[in-house]
MDAnalysis code that builds the backbone (N, CA, C; Angstrom):
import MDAnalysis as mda
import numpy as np

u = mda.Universe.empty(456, n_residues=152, atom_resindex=np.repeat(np.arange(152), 3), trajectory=True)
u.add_TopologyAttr("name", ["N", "CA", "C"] * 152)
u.add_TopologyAttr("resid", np.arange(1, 153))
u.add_TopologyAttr("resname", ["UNK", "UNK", "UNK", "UNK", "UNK", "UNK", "UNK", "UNK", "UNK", "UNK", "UNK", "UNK", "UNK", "UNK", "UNK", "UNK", "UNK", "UNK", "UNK", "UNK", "UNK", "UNK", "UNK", "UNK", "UNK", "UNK", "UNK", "UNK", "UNK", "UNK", "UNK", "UNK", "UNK", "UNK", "UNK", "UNK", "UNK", "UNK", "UNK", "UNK", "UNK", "UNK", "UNK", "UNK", "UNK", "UNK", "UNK", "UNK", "UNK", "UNK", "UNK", "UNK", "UNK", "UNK", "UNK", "UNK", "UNK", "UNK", "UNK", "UNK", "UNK", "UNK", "UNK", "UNK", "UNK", "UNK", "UNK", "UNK", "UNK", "UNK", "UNK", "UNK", "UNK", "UNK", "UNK", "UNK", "UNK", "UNK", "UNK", "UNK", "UNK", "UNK", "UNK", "UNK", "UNK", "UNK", "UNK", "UNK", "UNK", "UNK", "UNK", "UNK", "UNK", "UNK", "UNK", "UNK", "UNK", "UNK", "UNK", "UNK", "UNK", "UNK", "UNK", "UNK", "UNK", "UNK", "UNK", "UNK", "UNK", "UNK", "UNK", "UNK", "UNK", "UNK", "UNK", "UNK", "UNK", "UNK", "UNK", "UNK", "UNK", "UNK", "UNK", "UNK", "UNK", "UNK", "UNK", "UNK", "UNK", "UNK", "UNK", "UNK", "UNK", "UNK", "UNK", "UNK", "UNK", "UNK", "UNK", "UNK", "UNK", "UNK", "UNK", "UNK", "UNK", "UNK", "UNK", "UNK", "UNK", "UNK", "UNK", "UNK"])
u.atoms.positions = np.array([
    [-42.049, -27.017, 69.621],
    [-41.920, -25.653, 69.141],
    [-41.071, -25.600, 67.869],
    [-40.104, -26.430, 68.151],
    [-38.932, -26.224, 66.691],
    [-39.925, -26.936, 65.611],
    [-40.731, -28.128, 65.777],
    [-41.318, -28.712, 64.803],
    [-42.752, -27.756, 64.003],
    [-43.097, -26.786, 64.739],
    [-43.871, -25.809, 64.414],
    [-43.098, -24.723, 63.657],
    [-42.270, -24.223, 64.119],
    [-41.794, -23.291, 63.039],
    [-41.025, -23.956, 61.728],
    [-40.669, -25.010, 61.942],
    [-40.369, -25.769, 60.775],
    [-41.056, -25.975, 59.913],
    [-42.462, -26.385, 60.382],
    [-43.724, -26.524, 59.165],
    [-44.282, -25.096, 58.791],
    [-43.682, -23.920, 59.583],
    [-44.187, -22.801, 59.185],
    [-43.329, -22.463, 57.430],
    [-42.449, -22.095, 58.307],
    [-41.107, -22.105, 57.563],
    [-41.858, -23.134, 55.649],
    [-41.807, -24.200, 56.034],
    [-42.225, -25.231, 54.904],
    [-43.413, -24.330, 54.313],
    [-44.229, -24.201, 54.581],
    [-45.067, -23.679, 54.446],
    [-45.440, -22.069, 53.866],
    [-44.261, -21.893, 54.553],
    [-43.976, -20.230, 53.524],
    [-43.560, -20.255, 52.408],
    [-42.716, -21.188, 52.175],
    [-41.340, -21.572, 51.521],
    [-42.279, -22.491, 49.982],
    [-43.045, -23.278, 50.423],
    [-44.186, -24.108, 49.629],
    [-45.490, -22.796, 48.676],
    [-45.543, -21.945, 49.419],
    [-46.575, -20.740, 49.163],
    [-46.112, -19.984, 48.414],
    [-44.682, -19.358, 48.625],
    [-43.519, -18.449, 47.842],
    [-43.048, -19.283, 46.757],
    [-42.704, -20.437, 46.528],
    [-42.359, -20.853, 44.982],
    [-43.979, -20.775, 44.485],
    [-45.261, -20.922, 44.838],
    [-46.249, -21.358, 43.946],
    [-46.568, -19.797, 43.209],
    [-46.559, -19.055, 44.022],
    [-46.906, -17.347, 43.907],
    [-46.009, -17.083, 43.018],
    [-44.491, -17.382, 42.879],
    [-43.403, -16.849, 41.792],
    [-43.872, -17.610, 40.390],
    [-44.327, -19.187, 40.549],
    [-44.769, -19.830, 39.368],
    [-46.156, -18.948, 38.921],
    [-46.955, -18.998, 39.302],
    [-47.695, -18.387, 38.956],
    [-47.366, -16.898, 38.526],
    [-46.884, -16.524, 38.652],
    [-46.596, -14.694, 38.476],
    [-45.751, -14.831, 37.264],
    [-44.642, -15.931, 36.977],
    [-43.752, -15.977, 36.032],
    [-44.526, -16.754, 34.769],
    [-45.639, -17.574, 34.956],
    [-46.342, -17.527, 33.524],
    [-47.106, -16.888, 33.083],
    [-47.588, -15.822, 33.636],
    [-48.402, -14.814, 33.218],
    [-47.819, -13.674, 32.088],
    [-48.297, -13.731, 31.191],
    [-47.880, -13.014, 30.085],
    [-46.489, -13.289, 29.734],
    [-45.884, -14.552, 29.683],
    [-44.590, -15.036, 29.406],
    [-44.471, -15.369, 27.707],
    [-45.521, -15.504, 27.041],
    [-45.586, -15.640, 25.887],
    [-46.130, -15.123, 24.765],
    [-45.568, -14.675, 23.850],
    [-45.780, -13.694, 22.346],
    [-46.225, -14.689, 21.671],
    [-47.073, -14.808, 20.697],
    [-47.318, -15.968, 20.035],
    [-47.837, -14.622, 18.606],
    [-47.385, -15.282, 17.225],
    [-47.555, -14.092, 16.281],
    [-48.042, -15.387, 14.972],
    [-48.730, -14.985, 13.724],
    [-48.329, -15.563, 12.744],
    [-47.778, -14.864, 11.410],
    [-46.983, -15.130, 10.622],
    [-46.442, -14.722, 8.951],
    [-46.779, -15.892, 8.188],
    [-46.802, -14.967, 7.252],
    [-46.606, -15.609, 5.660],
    [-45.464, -14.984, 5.069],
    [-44.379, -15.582, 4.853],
    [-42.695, -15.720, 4.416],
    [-43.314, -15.743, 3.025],
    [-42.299, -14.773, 2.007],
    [-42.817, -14.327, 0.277],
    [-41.841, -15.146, 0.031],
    [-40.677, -15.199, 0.302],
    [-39.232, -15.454, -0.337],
    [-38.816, -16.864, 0.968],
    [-38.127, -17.510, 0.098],
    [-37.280, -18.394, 0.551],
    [-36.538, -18.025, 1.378],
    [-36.179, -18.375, 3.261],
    [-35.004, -17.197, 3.573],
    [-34.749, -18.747, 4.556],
    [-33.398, -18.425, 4.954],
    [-32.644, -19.195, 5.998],
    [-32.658, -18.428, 7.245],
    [-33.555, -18.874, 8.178],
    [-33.495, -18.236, 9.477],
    [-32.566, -19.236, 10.737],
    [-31.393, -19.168, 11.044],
    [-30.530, -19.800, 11.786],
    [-29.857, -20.973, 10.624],
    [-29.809, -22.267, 11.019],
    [-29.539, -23.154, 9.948],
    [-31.097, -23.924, 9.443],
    [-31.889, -23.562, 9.532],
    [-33.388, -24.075, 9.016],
    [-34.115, -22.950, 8.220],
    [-33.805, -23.689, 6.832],
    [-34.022, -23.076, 5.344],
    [-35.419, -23.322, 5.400],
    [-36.278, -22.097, 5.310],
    [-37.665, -21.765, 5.377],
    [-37.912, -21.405, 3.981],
    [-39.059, -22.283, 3.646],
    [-39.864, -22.376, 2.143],
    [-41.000, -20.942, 2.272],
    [-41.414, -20.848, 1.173],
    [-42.274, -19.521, 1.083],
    [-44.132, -20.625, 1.732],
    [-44.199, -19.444, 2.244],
    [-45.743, -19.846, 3.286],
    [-45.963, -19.402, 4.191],
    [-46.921, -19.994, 5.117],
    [-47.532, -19.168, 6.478],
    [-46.991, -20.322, 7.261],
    [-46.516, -19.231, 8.769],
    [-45.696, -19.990, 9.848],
    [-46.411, -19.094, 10.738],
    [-46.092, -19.969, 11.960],
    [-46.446, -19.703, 13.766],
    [-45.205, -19.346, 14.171],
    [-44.434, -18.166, 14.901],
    [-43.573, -18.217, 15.750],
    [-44.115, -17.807, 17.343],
    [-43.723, -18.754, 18.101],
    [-44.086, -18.771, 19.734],
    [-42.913, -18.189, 20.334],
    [-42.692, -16.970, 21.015],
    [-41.719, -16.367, 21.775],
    [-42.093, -16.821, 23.225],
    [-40.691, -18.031, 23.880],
    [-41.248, -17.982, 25.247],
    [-40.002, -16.988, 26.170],
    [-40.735, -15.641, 26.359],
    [-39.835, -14.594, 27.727],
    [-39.285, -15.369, 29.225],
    [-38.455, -16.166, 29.285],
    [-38.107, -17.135, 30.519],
    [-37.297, -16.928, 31.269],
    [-36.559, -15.449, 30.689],
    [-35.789, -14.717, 31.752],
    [-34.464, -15.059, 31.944],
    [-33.503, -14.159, 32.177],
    [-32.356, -14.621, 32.459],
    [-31.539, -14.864, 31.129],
    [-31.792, -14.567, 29.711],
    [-31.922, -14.287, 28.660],
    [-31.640, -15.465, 28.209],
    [-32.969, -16.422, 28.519],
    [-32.835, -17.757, 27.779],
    [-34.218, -17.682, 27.295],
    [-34.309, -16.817, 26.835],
    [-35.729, -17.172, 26.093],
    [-35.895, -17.826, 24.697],
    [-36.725, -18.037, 24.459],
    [-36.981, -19.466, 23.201],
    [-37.976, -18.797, 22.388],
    [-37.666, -19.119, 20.840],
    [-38.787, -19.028, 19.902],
    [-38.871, -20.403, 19.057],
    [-39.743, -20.655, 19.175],
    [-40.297, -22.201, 18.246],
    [-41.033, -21.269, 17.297],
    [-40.705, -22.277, 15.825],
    [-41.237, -21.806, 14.519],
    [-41.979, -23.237, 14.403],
    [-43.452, -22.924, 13.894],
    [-44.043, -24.209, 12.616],
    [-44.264, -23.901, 11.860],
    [-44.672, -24.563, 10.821],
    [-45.514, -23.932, 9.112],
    [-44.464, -24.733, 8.270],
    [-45.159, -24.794, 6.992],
    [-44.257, -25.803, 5.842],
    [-43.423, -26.448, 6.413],
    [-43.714, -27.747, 6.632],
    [-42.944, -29.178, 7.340],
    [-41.668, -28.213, 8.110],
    [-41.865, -27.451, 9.250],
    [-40.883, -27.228, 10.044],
    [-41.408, -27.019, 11.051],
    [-41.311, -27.795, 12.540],
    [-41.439, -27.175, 13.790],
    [-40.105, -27.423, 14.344],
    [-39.478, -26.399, 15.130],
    [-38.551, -26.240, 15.718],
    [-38.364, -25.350, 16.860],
    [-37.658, -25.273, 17.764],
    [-37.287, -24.447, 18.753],
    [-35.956, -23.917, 18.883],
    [-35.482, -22.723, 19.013],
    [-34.093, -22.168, 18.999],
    [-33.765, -21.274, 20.369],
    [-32.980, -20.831, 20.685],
    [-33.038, -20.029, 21.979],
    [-32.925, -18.609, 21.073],
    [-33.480, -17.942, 22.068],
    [-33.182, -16.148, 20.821],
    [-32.178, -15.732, 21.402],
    [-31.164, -14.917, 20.316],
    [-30.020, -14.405, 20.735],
    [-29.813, -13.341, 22.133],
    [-28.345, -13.715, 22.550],
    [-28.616, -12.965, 23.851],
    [-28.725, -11.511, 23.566],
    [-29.575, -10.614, 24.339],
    [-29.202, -9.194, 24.358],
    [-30.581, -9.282, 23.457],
    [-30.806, -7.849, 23.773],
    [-31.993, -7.465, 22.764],
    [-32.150, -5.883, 22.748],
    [-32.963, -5.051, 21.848],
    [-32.970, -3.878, 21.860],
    [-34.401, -3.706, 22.334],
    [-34.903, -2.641, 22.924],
    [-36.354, -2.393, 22.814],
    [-36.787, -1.329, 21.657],
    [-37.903, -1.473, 21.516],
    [-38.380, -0.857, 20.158],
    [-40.148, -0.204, 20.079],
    [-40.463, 0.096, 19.872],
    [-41.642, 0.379, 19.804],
    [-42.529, 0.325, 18.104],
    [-43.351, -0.299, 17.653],
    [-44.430, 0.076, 16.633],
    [-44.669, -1.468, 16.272],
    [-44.844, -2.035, 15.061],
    [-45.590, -3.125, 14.787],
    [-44.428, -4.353, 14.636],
    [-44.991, -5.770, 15.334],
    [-43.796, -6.805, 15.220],
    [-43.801, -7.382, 13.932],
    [-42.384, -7.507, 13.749],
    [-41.882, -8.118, 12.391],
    [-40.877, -8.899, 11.979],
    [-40.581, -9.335, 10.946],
    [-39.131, -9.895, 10.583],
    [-38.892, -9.396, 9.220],
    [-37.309, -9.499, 9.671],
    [-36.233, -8.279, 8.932],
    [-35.486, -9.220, 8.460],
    [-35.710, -9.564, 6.411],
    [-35.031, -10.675, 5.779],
    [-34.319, -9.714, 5.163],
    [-32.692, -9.936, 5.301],
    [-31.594, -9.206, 4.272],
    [-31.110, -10.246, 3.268],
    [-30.531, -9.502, 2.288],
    [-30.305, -10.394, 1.326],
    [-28.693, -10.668, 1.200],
    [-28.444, -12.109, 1.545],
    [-26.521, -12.268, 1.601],
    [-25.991, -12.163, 0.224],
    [-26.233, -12.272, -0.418],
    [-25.614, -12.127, -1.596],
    [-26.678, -13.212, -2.540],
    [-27.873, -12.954, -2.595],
    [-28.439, -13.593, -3.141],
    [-29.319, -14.309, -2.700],
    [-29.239, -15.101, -1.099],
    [-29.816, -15.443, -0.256],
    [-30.199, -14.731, 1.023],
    [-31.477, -14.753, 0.992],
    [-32.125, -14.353, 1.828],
    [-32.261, -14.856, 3.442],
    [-31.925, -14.344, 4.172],
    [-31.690, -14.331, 6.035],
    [-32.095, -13.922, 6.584],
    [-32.719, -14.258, 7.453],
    [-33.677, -13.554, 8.782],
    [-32.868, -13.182, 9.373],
    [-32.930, -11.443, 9.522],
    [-31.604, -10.940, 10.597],
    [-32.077, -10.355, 11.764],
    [-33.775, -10.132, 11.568],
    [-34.284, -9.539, 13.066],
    [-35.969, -9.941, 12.855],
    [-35.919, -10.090, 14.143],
    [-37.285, -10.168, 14.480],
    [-38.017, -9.214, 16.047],
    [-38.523, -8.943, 15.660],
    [-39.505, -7.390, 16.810],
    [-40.706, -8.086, 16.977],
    [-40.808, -7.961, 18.346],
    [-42.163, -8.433, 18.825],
    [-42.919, -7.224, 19.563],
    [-43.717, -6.984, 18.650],
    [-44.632, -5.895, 19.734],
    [-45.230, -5.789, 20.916],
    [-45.376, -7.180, 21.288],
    [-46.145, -7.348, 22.353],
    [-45.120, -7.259, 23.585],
    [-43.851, -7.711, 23.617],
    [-42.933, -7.377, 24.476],
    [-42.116, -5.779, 24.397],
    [-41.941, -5.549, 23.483],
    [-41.444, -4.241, 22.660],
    [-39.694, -5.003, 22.545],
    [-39.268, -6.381, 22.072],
    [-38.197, -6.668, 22.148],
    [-37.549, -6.905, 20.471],
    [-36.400, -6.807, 20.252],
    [-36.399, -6.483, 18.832],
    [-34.410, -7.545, 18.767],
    [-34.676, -8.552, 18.515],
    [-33.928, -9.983, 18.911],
    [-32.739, -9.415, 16.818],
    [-31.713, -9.331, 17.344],
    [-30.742, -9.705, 15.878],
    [-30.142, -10.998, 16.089],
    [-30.365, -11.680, 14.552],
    [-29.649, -12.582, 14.192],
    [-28.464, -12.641, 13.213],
    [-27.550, -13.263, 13.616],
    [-26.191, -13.425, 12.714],
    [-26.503, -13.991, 11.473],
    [-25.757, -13.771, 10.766],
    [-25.935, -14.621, 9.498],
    [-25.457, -15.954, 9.302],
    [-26.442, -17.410, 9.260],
    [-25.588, -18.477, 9.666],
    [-24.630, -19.294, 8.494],
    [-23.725, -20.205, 9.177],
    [-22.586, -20.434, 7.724],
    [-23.506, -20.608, 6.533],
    [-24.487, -21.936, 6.971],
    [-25.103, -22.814, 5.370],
    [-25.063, -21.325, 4.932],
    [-25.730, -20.274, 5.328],
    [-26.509, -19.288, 4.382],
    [-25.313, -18.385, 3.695],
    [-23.897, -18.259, 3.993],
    [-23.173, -17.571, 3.948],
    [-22.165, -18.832, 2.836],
    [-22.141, -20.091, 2.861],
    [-21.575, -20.748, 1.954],
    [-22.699, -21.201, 0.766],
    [-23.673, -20.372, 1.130],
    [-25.038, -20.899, -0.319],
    [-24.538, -19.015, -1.045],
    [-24.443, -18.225, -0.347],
    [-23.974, -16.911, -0.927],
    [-22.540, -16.822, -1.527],
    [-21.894, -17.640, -0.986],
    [-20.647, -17.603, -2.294],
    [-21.048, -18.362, -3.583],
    [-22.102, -18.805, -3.490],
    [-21.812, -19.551, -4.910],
    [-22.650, -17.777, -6.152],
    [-22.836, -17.028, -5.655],
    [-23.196, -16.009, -6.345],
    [-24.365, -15.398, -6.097],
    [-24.973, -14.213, -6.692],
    [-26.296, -13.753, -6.908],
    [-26.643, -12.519, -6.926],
    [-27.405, -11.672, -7.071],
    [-27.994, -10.562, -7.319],
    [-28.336, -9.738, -5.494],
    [-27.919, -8.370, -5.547],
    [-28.505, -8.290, -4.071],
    [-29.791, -7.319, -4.386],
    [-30.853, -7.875, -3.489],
    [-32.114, -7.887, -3.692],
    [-32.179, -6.954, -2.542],
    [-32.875, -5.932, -2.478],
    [-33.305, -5.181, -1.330],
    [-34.183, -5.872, -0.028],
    [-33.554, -5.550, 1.329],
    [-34.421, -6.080, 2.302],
    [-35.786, -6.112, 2.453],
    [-36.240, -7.214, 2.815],
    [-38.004, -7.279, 3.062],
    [-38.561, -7.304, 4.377],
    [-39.641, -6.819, 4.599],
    [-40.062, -6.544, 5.999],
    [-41.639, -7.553, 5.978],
    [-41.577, -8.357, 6.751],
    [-42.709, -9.193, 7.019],
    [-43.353, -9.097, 8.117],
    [-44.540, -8.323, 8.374],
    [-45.298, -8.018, 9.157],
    [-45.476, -9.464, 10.091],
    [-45.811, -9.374, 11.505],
    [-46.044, -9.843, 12.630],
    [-47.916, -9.585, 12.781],
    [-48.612, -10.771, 12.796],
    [-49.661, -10.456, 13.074],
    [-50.384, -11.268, 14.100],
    [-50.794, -10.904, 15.320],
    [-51.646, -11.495, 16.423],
    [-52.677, -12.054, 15.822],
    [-53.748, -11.971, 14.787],
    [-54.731, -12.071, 14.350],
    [-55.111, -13.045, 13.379],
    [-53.989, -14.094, 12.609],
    [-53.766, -14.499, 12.159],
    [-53.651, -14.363, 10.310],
    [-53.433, -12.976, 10.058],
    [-53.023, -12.618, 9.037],
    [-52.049, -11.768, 8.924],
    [-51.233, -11.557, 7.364],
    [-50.000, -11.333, 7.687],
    [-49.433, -10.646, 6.189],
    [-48.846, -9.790, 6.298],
    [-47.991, -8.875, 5.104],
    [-46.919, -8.971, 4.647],
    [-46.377, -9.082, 3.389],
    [-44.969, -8.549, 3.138],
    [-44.608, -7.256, 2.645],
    [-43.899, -6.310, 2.830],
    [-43.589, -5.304, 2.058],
    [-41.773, -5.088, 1.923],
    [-41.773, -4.354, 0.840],
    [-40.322, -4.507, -0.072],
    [-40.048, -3.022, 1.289],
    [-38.678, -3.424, 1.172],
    [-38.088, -1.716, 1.790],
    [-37.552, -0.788, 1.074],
])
């Protein structure tokens, strides 16, 4: 009898992690592409002007991950903790440090999550050496694989 409810038990227990795996990759991932106009430093990985992939993986517990590829860069970063929700089209939000350009937010529509980034040192010791401040740019997020810049 004990060896029967034991394999029950196993058996629930074997059924209930497969049902949570399954339920937790379902729609766990944003996947978007851009084309970057301007040179910008997003974290410490200085992004050339071109078209990039960013993969948002939602993993809960606020460790979620975005991997960037495009112009000799693939990488993975964790996205900052905390997030705002937002509603209308996903994007990234390049400010200008004093000359250099920084990815300070990125909005994903498909989650409605809207992730800020700090400004990192390299980009903040490439801005003391001088420069012009250039008005922020807004780079459209596109599922479809095309992609916008517009001046703000």
């Amino acid at each position: 009898m004990n060896l029967q409810k034991r394999f029950a038990l196993s058996l629930a227990l074997v059924t209930l992690v497969g049902l949570t795996a399954v339920g937790a990759s379902a729609d766990t991932v944003s996947k978007g592409t851009f084309t970057l106009p301007e040179q910008a430093y997003w974290g410490n990985t200085l992004l050339q002007p071109g078209d990039y992939t960013v993969v948002i993986d939602f993993r809960g517990g606020g460790m979620d991950t975005i991997a960037l590829r495009g112009e000799g860069v693939d990488t993975t970063m964790l996205a900052p903790a905390g997030y705002e929700m937002f509603s209308g089209p996903g994007c990234l939000k390049l400010t200008d440090a004093n000359g250099t350009y920084v990815i300070r937010e990125l909005r994903d529509s498909v989650s409605g999550r809207a992730y800020r980034f700090s400004v990192p040192k390299v980009a903040k010791e490439a801005a003391a050496l001088g420069g012009g401040t250039r008005r922020p740019v807004l780079v459209r997020l596109s599922r479809s694989g095309s992609a916008a810049a517009d001046a703000q």
